[in-house]
C-alpha positions in Angstrom: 0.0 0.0 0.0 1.4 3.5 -1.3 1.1 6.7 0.9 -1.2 7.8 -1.3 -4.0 4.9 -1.1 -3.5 5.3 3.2 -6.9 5.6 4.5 -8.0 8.7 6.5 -8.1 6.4 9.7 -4.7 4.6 8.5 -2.1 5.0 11.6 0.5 7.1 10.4 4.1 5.7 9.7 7.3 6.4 11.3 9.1 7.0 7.4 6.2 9.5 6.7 6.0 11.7 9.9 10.1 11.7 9.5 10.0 12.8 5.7 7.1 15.9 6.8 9.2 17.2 9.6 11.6 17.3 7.4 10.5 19.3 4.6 9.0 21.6 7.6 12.3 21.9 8.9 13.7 23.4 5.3 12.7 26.7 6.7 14.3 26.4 10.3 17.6 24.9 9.2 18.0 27.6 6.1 17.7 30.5 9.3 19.2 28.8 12.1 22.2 27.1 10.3 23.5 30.8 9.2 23.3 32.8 12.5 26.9 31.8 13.3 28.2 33.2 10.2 26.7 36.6 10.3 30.3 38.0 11.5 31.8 36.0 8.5 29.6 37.8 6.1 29.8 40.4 7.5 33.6 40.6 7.2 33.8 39.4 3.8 30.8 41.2 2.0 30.1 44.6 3.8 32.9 45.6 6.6 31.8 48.7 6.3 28.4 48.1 7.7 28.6 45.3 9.9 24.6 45.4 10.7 24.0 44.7 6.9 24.7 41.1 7.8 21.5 41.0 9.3 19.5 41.2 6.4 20.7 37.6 5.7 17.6 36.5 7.7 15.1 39.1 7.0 15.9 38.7 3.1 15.0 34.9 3.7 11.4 35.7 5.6 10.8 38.2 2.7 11.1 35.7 0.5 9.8 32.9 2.3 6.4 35.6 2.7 6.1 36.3 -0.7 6.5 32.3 -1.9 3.6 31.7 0.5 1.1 33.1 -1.2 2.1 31.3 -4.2 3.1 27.6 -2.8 -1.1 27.1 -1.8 -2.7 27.7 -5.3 -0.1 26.7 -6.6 -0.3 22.9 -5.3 -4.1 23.1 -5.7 -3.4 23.4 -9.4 -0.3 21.6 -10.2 -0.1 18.8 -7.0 1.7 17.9 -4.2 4.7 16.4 -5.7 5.7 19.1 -8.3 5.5 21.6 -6.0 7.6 20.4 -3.1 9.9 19.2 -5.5 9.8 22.4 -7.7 10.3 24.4 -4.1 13.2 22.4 -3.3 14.7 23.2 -6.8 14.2 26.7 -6.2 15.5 26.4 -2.7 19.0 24.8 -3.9 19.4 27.1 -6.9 19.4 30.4 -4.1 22.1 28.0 -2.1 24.3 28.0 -5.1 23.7 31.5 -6.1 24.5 32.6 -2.2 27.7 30.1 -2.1 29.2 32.1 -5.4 27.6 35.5 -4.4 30.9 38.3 -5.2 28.5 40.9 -3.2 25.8 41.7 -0.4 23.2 42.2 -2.8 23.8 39.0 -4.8 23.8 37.6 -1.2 20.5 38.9 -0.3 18.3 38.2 -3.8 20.3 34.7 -3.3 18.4 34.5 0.2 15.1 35.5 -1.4 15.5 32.9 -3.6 16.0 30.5 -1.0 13.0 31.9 1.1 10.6 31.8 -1.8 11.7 28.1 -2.9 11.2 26.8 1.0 7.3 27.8 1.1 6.8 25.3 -1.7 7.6 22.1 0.8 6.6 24.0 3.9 3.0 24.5 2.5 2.4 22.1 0.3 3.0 19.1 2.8 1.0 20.4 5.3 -1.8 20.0 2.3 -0.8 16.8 1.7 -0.9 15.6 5.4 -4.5 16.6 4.9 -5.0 14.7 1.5 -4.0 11.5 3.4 -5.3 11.8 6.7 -8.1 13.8 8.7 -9.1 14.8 12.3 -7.1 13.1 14.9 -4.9 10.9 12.8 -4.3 14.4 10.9 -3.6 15.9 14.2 -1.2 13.3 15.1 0.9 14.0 12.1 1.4 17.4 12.4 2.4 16.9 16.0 4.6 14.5 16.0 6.4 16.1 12.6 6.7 19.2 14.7 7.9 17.5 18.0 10.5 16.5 14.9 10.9 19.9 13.5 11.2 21.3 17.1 15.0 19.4 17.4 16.6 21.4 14.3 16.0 25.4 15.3 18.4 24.1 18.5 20.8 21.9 16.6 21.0 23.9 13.1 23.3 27.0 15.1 25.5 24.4 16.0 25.9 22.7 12.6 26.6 25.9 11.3 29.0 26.0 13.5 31.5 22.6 13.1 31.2 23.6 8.8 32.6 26.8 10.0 35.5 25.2 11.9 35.9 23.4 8.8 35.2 25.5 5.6 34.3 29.8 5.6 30.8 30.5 5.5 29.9 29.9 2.1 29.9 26.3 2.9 26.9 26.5 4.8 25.0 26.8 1.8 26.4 24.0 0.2 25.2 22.0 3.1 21.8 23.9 2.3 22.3 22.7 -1.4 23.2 19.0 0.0 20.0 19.3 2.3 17.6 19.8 -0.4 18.9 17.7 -2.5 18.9 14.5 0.0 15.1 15.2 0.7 14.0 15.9 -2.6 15.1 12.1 -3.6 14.0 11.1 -0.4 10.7 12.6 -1.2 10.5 11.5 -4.7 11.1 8.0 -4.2 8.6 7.3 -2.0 5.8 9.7 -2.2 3.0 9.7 -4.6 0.9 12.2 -5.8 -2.1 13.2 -3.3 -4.1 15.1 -4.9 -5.6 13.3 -8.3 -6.4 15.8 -11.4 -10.3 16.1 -10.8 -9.7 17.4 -7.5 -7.6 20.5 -8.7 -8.1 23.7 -8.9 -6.6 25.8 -12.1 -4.4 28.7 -11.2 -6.3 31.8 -11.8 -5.4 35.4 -10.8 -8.8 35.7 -9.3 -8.9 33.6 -6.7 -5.3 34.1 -5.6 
């Protein structure tokens, strides 16, 4: 039996809740993973103004905030799969563009990126959890994936850390880039589509 033919009242797997905290944790470990390198950045890309570094979060939240109001419709009209996956491709390509950035401004629009990819998983799986399962096997779900999520805001500072007592700050987002691309297969590999074409919605400007 596929995740996608579990029954509302199915008990939920161990795999699955580990795979949803996950992709909710995108968002926690792309923030908490960089605060010990704000000095770094700082340092490297604007020494002038060392409080610029800053906007290395805000740029992500901006970003995540703005992909928000997309990721919804968007997986109403397109599915589950694509746009987790398509998130997660969007989330990588800002790692890559952040690890190679020459300036502050490619640094921030890189974080943007990022932000705007992660509301694609963060969203979207919350509406799959739904597709599979409702009231208090739903409920279990979701709290157990964030008892999960709850472990990486605390541990993501200090894997930030040990890559920066191995490698300057730009590796962090290779390990963002290595993050996404570990549960993107993951997700793809085992997890069907949830939401079957007559139940979509197309993407009009309306509505959104």
């Amino acid at each position: 039996m596929t995740f996608a033919t579990l029954p509302a009242t199915a008990a939920p797997r161990p795999a699955f809740i580990a795979l949803m905290a996950s992709l909710f944790a995108t968002i926690a470990f792309a923030i908490d993973a960089m605060l010990p390198a704000m000095p770094a950045i700082a340092a490297d890309l604007s020494p002038g103004a060392p409080n610029a570094a800053s906007l290395v979060l805000s740029s992500f939240v901006l970003g995540m905030g703005l992909g928000t109001f997309f990721a919804g419709p968007l997986s109403d009209a397109i599915g589950r799969r694509a746009t987790i996956l398509g998130g997660l491709a969007i989330f990588a390509a800002g790692a890559v563009l952040a690890a190679f950035a020459p300036s502050m401004e490619v640094l921030l629009l890189a974080r943007v990126l990022q932000g705007f990819g992660a509301a694609g998983p963060r969203v979207a799986s919350m509406a799959l959890v739904r597709d599979l399962y409702a009231g208090p096997r739903m409920a279990q779900v979701v709290s157990f994936a964030m008892m999960v999520f709850m472990i990486v805001p605390a541990a993501a500072p200090a894997v930030g850390q040990a890559i920066l007592h191995l490698a300057d700050w730009r590796a962090i987002f290779w390990a963002f880039l290595a993050f996404a691309a570990v549960i993107g297969t993951w997700f793809w590999a085992v997890q069907p589509e949830t939401l079957p074409p007559a139940s979509r919605r197309p993407l009009r400007a309306g509505p959104l």
